[in-house]
SEKOL-638045 format. One record per residue (C-alpha): y, x, z. Coordinates in Angstrom, 2 decimals. Last residue first. Layout:
BEGIN
+---------+---------+---------+
:       Y :       X :       Z :
+---------+---------+---------+
:       Y :       X :       Z :
...
+---------+---------+---------+
***
This chain:
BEGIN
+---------+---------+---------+
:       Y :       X :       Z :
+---------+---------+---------+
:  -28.43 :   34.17 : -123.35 :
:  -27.75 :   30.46 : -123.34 :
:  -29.39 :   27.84 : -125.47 :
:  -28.14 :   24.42 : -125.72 :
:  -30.60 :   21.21 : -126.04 :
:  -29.23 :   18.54 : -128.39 :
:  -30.73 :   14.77 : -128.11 :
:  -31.98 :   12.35 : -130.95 :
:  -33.44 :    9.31 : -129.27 :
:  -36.20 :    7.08 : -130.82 :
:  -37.10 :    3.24 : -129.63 :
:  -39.85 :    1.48 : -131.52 :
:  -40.25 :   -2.61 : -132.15 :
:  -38.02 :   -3.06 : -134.62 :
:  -37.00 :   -0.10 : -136.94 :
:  -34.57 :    2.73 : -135.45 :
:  -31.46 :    3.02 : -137.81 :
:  -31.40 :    6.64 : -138.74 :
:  -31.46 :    8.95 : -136.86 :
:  -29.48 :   12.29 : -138.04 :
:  -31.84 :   15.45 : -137.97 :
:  -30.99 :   16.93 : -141.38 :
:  -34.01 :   15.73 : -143.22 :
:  -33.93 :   12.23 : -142.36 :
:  -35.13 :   10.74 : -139.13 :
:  -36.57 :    7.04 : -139.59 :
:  -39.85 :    7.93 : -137.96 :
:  -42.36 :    5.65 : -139.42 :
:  -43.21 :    2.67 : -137.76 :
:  -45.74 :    2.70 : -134.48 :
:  -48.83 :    1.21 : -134.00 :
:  -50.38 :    0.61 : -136.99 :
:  -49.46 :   -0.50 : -140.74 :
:  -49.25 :   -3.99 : -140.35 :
:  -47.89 :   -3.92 : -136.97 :
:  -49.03 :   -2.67 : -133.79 :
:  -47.51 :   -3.22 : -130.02 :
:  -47.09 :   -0.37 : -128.56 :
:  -49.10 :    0.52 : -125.57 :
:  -46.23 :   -1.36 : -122.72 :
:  -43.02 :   -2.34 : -124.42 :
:  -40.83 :   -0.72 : -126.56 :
:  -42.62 :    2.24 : -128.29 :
:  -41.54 :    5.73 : -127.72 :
:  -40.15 :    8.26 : -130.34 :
:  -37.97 :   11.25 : -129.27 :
:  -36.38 :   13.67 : -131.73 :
:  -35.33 :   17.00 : -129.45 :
:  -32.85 :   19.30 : -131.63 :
:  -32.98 :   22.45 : -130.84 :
:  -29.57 :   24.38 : -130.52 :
:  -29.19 :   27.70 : -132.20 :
:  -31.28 :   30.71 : -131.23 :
:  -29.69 :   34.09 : -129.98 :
:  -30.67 :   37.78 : -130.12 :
:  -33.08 :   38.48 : -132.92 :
:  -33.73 :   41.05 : -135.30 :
:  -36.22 :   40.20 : -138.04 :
:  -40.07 :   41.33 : -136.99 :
:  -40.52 :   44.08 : -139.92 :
:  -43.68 :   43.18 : -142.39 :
:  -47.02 :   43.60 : -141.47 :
:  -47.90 :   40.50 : -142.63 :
:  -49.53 :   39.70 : -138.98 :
:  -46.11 :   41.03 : -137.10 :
:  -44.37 :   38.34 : -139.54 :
:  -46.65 :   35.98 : -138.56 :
:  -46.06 :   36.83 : -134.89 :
:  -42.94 :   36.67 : -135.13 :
:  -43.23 :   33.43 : -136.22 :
:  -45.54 :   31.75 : -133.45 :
:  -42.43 :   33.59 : -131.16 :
:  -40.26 :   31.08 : -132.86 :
:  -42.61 :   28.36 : -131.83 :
:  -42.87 :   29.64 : -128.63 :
:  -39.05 :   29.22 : -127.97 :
:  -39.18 :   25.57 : -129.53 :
:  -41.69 :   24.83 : -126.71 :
:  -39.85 :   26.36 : -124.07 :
:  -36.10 :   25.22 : -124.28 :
:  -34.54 :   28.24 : -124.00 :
:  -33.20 :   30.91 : -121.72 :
:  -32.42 :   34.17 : -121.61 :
:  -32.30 :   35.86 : -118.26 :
:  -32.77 :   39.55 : -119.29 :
:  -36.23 :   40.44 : -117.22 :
:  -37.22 :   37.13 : -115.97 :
:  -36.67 :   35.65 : -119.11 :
:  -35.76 :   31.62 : -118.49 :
:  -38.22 :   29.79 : -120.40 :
:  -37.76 :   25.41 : -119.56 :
:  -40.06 :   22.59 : -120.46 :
:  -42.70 :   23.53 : -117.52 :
:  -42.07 :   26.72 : -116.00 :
:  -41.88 :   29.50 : -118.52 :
:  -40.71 :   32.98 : -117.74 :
:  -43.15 :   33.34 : -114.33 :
:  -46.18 :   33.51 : -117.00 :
:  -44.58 :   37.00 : -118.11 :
:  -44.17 :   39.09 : -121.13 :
:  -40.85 :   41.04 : -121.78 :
:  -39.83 :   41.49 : -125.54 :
:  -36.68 :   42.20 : -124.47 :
:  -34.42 :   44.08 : -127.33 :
:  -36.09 :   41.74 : -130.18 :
:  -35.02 :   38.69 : -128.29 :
:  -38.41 :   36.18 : -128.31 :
:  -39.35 :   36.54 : -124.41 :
:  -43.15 :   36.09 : -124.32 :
:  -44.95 :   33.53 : -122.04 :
:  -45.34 :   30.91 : -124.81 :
:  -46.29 :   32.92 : -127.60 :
:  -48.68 :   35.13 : -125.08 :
:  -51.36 :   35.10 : -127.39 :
:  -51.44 :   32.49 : -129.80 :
:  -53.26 :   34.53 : -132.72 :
:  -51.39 :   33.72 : -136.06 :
:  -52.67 :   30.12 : -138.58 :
:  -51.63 :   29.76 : -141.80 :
:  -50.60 :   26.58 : -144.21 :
:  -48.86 :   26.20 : -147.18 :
:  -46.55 :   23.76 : -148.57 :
:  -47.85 :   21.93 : -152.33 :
:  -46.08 :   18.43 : -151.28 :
:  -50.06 :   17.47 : -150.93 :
:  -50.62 :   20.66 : -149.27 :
:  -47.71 :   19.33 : -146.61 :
:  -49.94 :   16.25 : -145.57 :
:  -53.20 :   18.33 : -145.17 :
:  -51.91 :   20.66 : -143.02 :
:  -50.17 :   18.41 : -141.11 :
:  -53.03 :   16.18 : -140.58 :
:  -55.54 :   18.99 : -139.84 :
:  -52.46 :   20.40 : -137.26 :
:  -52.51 :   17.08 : -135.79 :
:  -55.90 :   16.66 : -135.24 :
:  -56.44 :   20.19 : -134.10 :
:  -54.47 :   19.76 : -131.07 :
:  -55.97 :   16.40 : -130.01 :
:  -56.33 :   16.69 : -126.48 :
:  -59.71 :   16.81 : -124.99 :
:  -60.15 :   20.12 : -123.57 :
:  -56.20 :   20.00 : -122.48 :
:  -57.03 :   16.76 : -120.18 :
:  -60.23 :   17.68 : -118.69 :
:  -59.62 :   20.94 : -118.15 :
:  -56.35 :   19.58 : -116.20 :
:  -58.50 :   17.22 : -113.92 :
:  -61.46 :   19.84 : -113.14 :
:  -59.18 :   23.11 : -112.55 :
:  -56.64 :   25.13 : -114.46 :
:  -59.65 :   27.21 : -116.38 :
:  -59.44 :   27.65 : -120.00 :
:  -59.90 :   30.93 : -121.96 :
:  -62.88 :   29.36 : -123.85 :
:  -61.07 :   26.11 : -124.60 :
:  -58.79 :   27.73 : -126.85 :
:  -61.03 :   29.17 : -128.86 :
:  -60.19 :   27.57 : -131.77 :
:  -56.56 :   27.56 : -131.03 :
:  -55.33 :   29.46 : -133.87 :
:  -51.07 :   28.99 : -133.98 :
:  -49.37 :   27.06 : -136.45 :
:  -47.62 :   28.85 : -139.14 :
:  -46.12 :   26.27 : -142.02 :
:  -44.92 :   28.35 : -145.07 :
:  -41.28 :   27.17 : -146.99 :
:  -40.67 :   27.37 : -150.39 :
:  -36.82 :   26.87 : -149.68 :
:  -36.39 :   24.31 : -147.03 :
:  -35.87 :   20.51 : -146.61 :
:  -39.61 :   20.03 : -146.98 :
:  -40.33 :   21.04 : -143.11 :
:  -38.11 :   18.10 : -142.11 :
:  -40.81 :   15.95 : -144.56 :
:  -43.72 :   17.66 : -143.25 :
:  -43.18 :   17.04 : -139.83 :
:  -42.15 :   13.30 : -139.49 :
:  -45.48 :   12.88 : -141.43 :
:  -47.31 :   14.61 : -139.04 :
:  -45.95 :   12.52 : -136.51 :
:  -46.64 :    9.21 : -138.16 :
:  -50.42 :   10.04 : -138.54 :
:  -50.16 :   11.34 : -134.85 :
:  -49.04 :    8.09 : -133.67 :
:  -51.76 :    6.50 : -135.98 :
:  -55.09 :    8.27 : -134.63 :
:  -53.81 :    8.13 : -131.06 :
:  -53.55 :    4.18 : -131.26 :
:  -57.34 :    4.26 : -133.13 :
:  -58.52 :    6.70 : -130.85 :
:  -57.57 :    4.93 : -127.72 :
:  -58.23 :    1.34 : -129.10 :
:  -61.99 :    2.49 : -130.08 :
:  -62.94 :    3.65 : -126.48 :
:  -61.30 :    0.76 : -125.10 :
:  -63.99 :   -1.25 : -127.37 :
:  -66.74 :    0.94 : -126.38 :
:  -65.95 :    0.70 : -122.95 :
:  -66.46 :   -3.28 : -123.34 :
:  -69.81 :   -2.36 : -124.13 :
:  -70.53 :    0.21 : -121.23 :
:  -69.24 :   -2.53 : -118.55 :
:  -71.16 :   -0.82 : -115.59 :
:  -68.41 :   -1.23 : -113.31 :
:  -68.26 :    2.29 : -112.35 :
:  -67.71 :    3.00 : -116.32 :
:  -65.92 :    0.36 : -116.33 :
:  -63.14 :    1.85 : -113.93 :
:  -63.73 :    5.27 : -116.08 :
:  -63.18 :    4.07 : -119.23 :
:  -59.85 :    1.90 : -118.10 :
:  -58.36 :    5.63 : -116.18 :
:  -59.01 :    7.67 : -119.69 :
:  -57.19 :    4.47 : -121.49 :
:  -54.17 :    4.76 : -118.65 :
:  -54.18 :    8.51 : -119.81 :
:  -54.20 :    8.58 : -123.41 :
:  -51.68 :    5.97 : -123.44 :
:  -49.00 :    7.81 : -121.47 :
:  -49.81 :   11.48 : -123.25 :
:  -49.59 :    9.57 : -126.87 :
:  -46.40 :    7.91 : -125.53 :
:  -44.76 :   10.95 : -124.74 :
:  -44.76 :   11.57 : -128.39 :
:  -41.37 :   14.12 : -128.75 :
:  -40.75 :   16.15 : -132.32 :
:  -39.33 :   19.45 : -130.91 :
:  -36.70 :   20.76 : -134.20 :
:  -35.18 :   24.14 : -135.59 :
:  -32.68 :   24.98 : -138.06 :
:  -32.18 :   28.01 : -140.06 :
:  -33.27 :   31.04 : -137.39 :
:  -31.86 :   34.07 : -139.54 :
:  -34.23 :   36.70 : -139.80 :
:  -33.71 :   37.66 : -143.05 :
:  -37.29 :   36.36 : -143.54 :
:  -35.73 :   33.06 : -143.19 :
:  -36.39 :   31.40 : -139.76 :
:  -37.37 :   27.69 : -139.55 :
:  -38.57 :   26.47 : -135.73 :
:  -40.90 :   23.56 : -134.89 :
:  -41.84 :   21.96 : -132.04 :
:  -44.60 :   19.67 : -131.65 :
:  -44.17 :   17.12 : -128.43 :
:  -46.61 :   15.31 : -125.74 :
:  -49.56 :   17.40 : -125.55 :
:  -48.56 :   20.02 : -127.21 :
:  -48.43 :   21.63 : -130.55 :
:  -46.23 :   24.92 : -131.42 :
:  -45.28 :   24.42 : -135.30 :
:  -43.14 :   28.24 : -136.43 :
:  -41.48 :   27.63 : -140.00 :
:  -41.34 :   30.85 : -142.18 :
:  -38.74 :   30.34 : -145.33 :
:  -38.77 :   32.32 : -148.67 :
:  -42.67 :   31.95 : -148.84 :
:  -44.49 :   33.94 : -151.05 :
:  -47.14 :   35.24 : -148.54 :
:  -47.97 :   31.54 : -148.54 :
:  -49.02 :   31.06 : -151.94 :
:  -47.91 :   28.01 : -153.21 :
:  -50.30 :   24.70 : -153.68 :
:  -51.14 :   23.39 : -156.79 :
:  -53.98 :   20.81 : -156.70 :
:  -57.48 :   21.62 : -158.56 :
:  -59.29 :   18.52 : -157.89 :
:  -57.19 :   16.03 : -157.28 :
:  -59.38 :   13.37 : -155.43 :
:  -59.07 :    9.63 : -154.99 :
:  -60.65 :    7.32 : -152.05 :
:  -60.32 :    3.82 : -151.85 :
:  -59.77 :    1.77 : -148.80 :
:  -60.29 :   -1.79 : -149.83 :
:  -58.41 :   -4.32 : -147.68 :
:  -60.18 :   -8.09 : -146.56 :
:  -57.96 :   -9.90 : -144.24 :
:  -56.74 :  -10.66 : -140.52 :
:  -55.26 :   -7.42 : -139.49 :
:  -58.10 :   -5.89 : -140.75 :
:  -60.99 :   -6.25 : -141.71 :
:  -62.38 :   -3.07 : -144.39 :
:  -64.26 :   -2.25 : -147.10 :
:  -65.07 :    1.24 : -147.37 :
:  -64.55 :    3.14 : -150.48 :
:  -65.84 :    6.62 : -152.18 :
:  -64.22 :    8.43 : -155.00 :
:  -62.21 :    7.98 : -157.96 :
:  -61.73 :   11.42 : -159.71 :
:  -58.51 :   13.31 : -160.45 :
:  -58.34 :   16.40 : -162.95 :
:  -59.47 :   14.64 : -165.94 :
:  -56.14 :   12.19 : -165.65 :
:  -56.21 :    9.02 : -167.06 :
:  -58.22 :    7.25 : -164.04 :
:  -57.18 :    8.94 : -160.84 :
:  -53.38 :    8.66 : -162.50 :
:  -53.97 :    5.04 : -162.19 :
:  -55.53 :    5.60 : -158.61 :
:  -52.01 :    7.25 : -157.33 :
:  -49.74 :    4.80 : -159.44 :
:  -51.65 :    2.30 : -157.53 :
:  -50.79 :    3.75 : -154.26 :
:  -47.34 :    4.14 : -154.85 :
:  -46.47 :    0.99 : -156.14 :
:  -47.60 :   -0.05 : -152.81 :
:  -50.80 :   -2.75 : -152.32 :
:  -52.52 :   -5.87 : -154.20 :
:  -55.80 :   -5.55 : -155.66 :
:  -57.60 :   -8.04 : -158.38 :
:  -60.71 :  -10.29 : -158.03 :
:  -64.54 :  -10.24 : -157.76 :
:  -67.04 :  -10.57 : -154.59 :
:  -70.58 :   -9.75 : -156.31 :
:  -74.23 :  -10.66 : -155.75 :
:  -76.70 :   -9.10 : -158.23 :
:  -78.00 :   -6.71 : -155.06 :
:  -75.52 :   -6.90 : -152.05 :
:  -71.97 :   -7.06 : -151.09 :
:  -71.60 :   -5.77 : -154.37 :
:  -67.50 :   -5.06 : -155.08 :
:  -65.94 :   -5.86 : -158.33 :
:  -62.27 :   -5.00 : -158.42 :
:  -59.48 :   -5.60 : -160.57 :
:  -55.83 :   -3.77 : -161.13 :
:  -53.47 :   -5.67 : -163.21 :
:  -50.90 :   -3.52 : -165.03 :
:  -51.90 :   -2.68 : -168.25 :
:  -54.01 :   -5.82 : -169.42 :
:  -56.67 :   -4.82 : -166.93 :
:  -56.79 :   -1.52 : -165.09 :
:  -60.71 :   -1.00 : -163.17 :
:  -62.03 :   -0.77 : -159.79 :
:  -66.02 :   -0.96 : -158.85 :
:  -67.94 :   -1.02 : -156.26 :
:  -71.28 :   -0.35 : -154.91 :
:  -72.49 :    1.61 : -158.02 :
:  -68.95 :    2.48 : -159.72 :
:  -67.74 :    4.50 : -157.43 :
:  -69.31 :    5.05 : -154.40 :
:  -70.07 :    2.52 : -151.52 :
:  -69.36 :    2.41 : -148.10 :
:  -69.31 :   -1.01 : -146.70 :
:  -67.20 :   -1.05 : -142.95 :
:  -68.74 :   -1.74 : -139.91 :
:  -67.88 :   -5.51 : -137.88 :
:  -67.19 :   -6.12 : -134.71 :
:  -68.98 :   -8.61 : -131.93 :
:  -71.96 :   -5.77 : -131.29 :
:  -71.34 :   -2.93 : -132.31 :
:  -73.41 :   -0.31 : -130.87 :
:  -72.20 :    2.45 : -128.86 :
:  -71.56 :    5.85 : -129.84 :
:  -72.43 :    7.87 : -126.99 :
:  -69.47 :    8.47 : -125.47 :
:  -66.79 :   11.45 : -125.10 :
:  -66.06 :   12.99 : -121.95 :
:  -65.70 :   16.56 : -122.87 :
:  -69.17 :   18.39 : -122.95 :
:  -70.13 :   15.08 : -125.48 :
:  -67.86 :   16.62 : -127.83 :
:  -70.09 :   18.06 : -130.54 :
:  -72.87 :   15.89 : -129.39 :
:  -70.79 :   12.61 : -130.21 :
:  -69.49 :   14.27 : -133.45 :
:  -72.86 :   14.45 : -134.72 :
:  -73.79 :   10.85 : -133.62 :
:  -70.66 :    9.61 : -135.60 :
:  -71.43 :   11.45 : -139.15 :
:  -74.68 :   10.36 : -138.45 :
:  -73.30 :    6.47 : -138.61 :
:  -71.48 :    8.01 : -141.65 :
:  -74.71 :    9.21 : -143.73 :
:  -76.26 :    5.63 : -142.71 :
:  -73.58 :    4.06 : -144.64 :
:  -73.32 :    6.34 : -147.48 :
:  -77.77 :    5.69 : -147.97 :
:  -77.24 :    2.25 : -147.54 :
:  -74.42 :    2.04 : -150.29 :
:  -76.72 :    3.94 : -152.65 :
:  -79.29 :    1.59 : -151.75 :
:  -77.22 :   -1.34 : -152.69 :
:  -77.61 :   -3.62 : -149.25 :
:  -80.60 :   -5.74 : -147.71 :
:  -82.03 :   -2.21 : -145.87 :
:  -85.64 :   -2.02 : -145.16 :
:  -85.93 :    1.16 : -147.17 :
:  -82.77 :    2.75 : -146.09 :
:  -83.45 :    2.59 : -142.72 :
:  -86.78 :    3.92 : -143.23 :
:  -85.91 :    6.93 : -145.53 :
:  -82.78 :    7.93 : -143.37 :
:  -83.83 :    8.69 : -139.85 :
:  -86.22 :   11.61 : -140.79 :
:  -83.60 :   13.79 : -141.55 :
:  -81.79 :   13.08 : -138.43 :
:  -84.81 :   13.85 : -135.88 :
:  -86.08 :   11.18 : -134.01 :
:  -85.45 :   10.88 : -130.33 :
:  -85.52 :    7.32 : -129.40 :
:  -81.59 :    7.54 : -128.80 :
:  -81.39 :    8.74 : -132.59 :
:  -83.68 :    5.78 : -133.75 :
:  -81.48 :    3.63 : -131.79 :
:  -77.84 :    4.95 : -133.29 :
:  -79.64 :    4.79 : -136.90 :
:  -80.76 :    0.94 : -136.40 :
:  -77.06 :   -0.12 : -134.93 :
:  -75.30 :    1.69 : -138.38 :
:  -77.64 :   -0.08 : -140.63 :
:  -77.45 :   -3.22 : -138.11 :
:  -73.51 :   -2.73 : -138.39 :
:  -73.85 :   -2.54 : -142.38 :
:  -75.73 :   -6.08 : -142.73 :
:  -73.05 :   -7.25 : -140.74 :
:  -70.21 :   -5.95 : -143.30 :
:  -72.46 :   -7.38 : -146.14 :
:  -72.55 :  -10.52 : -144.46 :
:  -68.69 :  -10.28 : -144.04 :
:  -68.00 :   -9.21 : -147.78 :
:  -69.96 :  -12.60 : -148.62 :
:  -68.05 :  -14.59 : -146.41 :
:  -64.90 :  -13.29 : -147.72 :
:  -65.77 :  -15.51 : -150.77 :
:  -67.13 :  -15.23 : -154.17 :
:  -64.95 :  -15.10 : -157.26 :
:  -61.12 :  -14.79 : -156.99 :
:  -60.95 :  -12.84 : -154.12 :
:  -57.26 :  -11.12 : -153.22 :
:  -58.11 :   -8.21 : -151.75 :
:  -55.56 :   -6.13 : -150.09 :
:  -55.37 :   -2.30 : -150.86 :
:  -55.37 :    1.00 : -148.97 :
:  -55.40 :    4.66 : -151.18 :
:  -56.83 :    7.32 : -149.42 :
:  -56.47 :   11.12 : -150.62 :
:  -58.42 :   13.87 : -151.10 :
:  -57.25 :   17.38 : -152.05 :
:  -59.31 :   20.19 : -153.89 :
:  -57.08 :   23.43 : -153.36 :
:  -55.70 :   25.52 : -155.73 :
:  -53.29 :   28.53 : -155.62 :
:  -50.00 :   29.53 : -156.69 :
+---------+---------+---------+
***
């Protein structure tokens, strides 16, 4: 076993019982010019450690909540130059939307248990002035922040408050600090993730070298969206319509955000079904090095959201104490997985389909690299590659909203998944479609 320091957030309705929402929305305001003030001082030229002193200083809010909210606008400038080589904006200032209060524990805002099972809040939209009342949300997530406050191993972090969907939530953060998580050369079951741009396939071999079940999660959406938002920028970009880019802007990685939120969790829970089980995704951080296809399909791979969803899968499956590890991607998806062939070619794979060259086995490509992802692993361990001459059928799980974008609900985009752990759909909820199709392999 080993331990990792996990953060989770917990979301929560308000229901205010003393002051109004009007007082959460002047703080809110008060928190876009914070946020406005540090995007035009950066634009101006001054360097980020000299940005926070003044802004803080002339700041209406709770210092300590001035000094979290400017720390997050330069979270957003930061990432801006870390991707500004691949089409992303400056961040641009909000001007009809409001920027969420961040304020520790306890100095901005405050949650406490009353009378066993009510859970109140205090929250200082500024000095001496405070919006009081009680939370609603899951069971789940107030178990979560009760354990945060009996247990010396959890602490109550940071919160943001939040419109949305047409009220006031609370997004509260709680930490475990020393979380169990097994070791992953201890794994009983190896399960290969290869990411793309519109699917994430998974395979689950035993380190007998039988190939237990395997999986290709489809998003076509993400790919459909991602591209007809790319094509909106640009038109307003010509147009000169910067602000209303920054709104597009904020629908594409909002919609992207949740679809992979709901993927990731479709992951972890078919990963789950197996015996201490080890998730291997491949290392792409230097991906974008080795790339050259051309202007149109740089653009596209350089941007996609690769490490996103691994984060978010990695993350998910430590909470349910799964490990993670990462193998070099060379060749995975080129490389003919039967023990015997072995043979390496980019003529194998052309598009969703590998078809050896050399001893004309074939597979659906994405679920073939993933098995080659764990070869590799085992390669990496230095243990013996298990024997292999066949794979079962893959099953391809499907998810695409009805109607054009996907229209959200209360909790995003898309609902959850409704696939259970041995690949069966379940009844699909309203408003998404999902298909569960079976994909031979031949050798």
């Amino acid at each position: 076993m080993q331990s990792l320091q996990l953060t989770h957030t917990l979301s929560f309705g308000l229901d205010i019982q003393t002051g109004s929402g009007d007082d959460l929305q002047t703080g809110c305001l008060e928190a876009r010019r914070i946020r406005n003030e540090v995007n035009r001082l950066d634009k101006e030229g001054w360097e980020w450690d000299d940005i926070k002193s003044p802004v803080v200083d002339n700041a209406t809010h709770v210092k300590n909540t001035s000094q979290l909210i400017v720390e997050k606008a330069l979270g957003e400038i930061e990432t801006y130059h870390d991707h500004k080589d691949d089409d992303w904006g400056r961040p641009y200032p909000y001007i009809d939307g409001l920027y969420p209060m961040v304020m520790n524990h306890g100095e901005g805002y405050r949650v406490f248990v009353e009378d066993g099972d009510t859970v109140r809040f205090r929250i200082s939209s500024e000095p001496y002035n405070h919006v009081k009342g009680k939370l609603r949300g899951s069971p789940d997530h107030f178990d979560r922040l009760r354990t945060a406050f009996t247990d010396d191993e959890w602490r109550v972090g940071t919160a943001e408050v939040v419109h949305k969907h047409d009220e006031w939530r609370l997004h509260v953060t709680v930490t475990h600090e020393h979380h169990r998580v097994a070791n992953k050369t201890d794994a009983d079951t190896v399960v290969g993730a290869d990411v793309n741009e519109d699917c994430i396939a998974l395979a689950a071999m035993g380190r007998d070298g039988d190939i237990q079940d395997s999986v290709v999660f489809e998003y076509p959406s993400v790919k459909e969206q991602r591209h007809e938002f790319f094509t909106k920028r640009k038109r307003m970009q010509k147009a000169k319509q910067t602000s209303c880019e920054a709104v597009v802007q904020t629908e594409e990685r909002d919609y992207v955000h949740d679809c992979l939120h709901k993927v990731s969790r479709q992951v972890v829970e078919w990963v789950s079904q197996f015996s201490a089980p080890v998730v291997v995704f491949e290392d792409l951080k230097d991906m974008r090095d080795s790339l050259d296809y051309g202007t149109r399909m740089n653009r596209r791979l350089h941007s996609l959201p690769f490490a996103a969803l691994q984060d978010m899968v990695s993350y998910k499956a430590a909470w349910d104490g799964i490990p993670c590890a990462e193998v070099d991607p060379e060749y995975t998806s080129q490389r003919c997985p039967r023990t015997e062939c072995q043979h390496t070619e980019r003529a194998n794979r052309h598009k969703k389909r590998f078809r050896c060259v050399e001893c004309r086995f074939q597979d659906h490509a994405d679920r073939k690299a993933a098995v080659c992802v764990v070869q590799e692993w085992f390669d990496q361990q230095h243990e013996n590659v298990p024997s292999l001459e066949t794979l079962p059928r893959v099953k391809k799980v499907r998810r695409a909203a009805s109607g054009r974008g996907g229209a959200t609900d209360s909790h995003g985009a898309l609902f959850a998944s409704g696939v259970d752990r041995h690949g069966t759909s379940a009844q699909p909820s309203q408003g998404a479609r999902e298909e569960l199709k079976s994909v031979a392999s031949t050798v």
